[in-house]
Structure formats: C-alpha cells, structure tokens
N, C-alpha and C positions, 0 to 999 in steps of 0.2 A: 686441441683447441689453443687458440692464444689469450692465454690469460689475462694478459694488458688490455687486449682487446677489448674481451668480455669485460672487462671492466671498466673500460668507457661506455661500453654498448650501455651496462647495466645503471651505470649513472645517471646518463640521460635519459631514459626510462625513465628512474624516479622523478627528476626533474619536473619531467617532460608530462604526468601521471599526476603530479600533484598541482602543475598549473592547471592542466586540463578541469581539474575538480573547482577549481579556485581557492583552496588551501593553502596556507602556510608550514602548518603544521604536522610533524609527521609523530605519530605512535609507535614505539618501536616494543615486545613485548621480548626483554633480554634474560634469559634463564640461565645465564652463565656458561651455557654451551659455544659452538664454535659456530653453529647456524646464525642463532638470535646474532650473536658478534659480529661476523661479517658484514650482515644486512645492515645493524646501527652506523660501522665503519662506511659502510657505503652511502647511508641514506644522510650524513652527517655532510660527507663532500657531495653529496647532489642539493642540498640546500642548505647548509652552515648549521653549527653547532647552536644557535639559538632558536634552531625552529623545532630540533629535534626533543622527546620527553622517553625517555628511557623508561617500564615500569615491568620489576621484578615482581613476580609472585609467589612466594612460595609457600608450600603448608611446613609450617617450623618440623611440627613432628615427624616430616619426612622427607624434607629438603635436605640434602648437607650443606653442612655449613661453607667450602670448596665452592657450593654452584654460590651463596649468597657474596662469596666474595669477590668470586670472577665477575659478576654481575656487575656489584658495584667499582672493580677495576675495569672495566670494558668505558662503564660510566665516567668515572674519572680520568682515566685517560682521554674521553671525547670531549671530555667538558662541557655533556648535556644535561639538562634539569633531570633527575634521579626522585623515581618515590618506591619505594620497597613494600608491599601491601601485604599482610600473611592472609590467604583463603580458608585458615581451619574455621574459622569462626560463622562466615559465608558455606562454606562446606558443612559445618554442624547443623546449622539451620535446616539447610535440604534433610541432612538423615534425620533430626530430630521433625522433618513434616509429614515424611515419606515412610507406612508402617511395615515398608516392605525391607526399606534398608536394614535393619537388622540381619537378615540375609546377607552374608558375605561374597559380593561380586567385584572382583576385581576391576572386571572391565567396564563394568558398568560406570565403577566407581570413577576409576581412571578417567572415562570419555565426559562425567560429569565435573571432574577439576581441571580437562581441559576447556570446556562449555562456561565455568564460571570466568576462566582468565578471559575466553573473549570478553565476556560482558563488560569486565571491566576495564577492557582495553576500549570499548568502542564506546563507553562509559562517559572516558576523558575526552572520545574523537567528536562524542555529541556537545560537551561545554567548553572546547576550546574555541573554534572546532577544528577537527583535524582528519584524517587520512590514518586509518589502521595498515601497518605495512607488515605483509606477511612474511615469514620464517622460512617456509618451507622448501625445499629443494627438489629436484626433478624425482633423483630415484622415491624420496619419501610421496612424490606425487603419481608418480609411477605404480609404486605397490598400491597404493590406498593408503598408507603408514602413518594417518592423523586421524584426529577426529571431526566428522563432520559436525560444520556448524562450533568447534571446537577451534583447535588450531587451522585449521582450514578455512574458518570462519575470517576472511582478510577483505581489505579493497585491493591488494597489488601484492605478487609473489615475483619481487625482484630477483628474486635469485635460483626463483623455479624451476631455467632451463640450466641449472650446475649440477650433474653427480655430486654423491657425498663426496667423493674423490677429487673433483675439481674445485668444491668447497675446501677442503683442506688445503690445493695448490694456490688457489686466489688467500685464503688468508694467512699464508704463511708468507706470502707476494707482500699481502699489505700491512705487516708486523704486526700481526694478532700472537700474544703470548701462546708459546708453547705447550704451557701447562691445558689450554682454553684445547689447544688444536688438539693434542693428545689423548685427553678424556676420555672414557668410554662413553659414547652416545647414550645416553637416557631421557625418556621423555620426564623421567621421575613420577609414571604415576601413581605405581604403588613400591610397596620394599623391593628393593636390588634386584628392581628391571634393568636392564641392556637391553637395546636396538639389536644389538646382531645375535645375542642368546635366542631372543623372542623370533628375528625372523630364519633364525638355523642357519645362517649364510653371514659372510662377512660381506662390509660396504664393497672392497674392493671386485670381491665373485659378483656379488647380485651386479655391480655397476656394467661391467664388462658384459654379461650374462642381456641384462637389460639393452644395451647397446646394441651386441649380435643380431637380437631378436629385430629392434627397429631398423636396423641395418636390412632384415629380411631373411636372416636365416632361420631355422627351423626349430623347436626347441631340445629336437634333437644332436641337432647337429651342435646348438650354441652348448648345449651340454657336456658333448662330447671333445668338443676344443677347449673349452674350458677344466674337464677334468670332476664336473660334478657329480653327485650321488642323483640315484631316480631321485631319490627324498628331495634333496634340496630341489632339483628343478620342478617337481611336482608340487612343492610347497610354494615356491614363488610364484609359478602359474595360480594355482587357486587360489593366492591373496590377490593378484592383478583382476582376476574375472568374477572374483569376489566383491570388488572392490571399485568395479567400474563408476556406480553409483555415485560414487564421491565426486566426480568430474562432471557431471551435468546437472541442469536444471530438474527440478522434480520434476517427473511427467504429469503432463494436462492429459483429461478424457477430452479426445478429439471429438465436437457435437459440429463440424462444419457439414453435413449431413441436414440437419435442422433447420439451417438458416438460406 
C-alpha cells in the first residue's frame, strides 16, 4: 500500500464525514497507545487543532502511568483541548449496583470499562456537539478484537481499513514518538493484558495471515505459507466466526409475511 496515499485518502474522509454530519467537532478517545495517536494526528490535519478534544481515561489503579503520559504528549504536541477523566469511580458505581460483581470476571469487567469510556466520549459528542471518531483498525475489526457497543461503539473508523502493521508504517511516516509506536498493544483492561499474549499470534502473522485469506486462499494453505501452528490458525478462525456479530446491525424478526 502507499502510505502517503492512504493518508490523504483517510483525511478527507474525515473531513468529508464530519461535514456530512454538520459537526465541527471531533472526539477523539486517546489512551496513549499508537491507534488512538494516529487517528488524533490524522483527525487534527482533516479539521485543525481547534476543533479537535482529545479525552483520556483511565482507571488510576490500572492504567500506567507511560499510557497517561503519552496520552497527554500526543495532546500536547497536537495542541488540542485535553481532559483526562479517571473511570474507577464510574466503574465502582456499576460493581457497587450490580450483586453479581463480586464474582471475579475479567471479561466481563474489561468490556464494561470499555462500555463506560464510550459513554463518555459520546457524553462530550452530545454538548458540544460533535462526531465520536473511532480507534479502531482493520485486523482489530477483522478478529472482533473490541468490545461491542464499547470501543466499537464510534460514528467513523478512519483508520479501519490499516493493518496494525500499516498502523505502525503510517505513524512512524507521520512522526508519532517512538516509544507510542513500540509499546506492547494493550487495551489495558484488566492487569498485564497484551493484544498479541490474548490473541496467541503476533500483529505481524495474524495481519499477513488475514490478508491471504481475503486474498482467497485457504486457511490451509495461508497457514502453511505462513508457517503457523494448527493452534494459532484454529484460534484466529474462531475469534473471526465468533465474532461476526460485531459487524452488523442486530437482527430484526422478519413479520413482512403479516402485512
């Protein structure tokens, strides 16, 4: 792909996305990672740095301190309005309503502290008002690899059609810090998650891997060129067919029979 390219393409997009609404304003939900970062970098030159509201969230108790800083260096360098929100206290609420919480679920937990960052991203998009722009990249749209109605919960996923790979080539293009680009991916939902521990595969295989397949090859065969284990290619298939879900509309009961 030509990166320059794509990055015109993806500009005007935004532009193009936020007139359409009749919006000024864009929301960008920055968690220090190299995703959120790019997309602010991008959504800043598609409408200037005074339309854009940068807002971090993290829960203190299990944020590091590394993502609150990138966060607010991503910000600073854009020289966008910046508000840093902690979720434990919004997050306590739910477990202290909910008598179930006491139960220790990770996941559950996780897809609810991504569920509350929407809210309050879409929070700001309702009294400004503005345009929630989403994070997310193809392969993480690919697997399923968010949470519904959580971080998938957006109005526009500029950067939806980039590999994590191509992510990392576009923002090291557009002098996003190194230390940002480097990171080990974590959604940070619970203690010392990794993206590529959780999905058994590194971005690089799964991206490749994902590609083959939409290319048309087999998952045998993308397997076999690539050099994977059954494991790994059997585990990325059932989070894709697992995971379809996430990409469409809820289904309706079809009554056109009735009328």
């Amino acid at each position: 792909m030509d990166i320059s390219k794509a990055k015109d393409i993806i500009i005007d997009f935004i532009r193009e996305k936020t007139t359409e609404a009749g919006v000024k304003t864009a929301i960008v939900g920055i968690s220090g990672g190299i995703d959120s970062a790019l997309t602010a970098y991008l959504t800043v030159e598609a409408i200037g740095k005074d339309n854009v509201l940068g807002i971090h969230m993290p829960e203190l108790k299990l944020t590091p301190a590394e993502d609150v800083l990138d966060a607010t260096e991503v910000a600073s360098r854009l020289g966008i309005e910046f508000r840093t929100l902690d979720i434990s206290e919004i997050l306590a609420g739910y477990m202290n309503t909910i008598p179930e919480s006491c139960k220790s679920n990770s996941h559950a937990d996780g897809n609810l502290k991504a569920r509350i960052r929407m809210s309050v991203l879409y929070y700001y998009a309702n009294i400004m008002p503005g345009m929630v722009i989403g994070t997310g990249n193809k392969t993480e749209i690919l697997l399923g690899y968010f949470t519904k109605y959580g971080d998938g919960g957006v109005d526009i996923e500029p950067i939806g059609d980039l590999y994590k790979t191509e992510v990392r080539e576009m923002a090291r293009m557009i002098g996003i810090p190194e230390d940002i680009i480097n990171k080990a991916p974590s959604a940070r939902l619970w203690p010392d998650q990794t993206d590529e521990e959780e999905l058994g595969i590194t971005y690089e295989l799964v991206d490749r891997f994902l590609s083959l397949l939409l290319e048309g090859e087999s998952p045998q065969v993308a397997q076999n060129t690539l050099g994977l284990t059954v494991k790994q290619r059997d585990s990325v298939l059932k989070r894709i067919n697992a995971n379809l879900h996430k990409q469409k509309a809820p289904a309706i009961a079809d009554l056109k029979s009735l009328r």
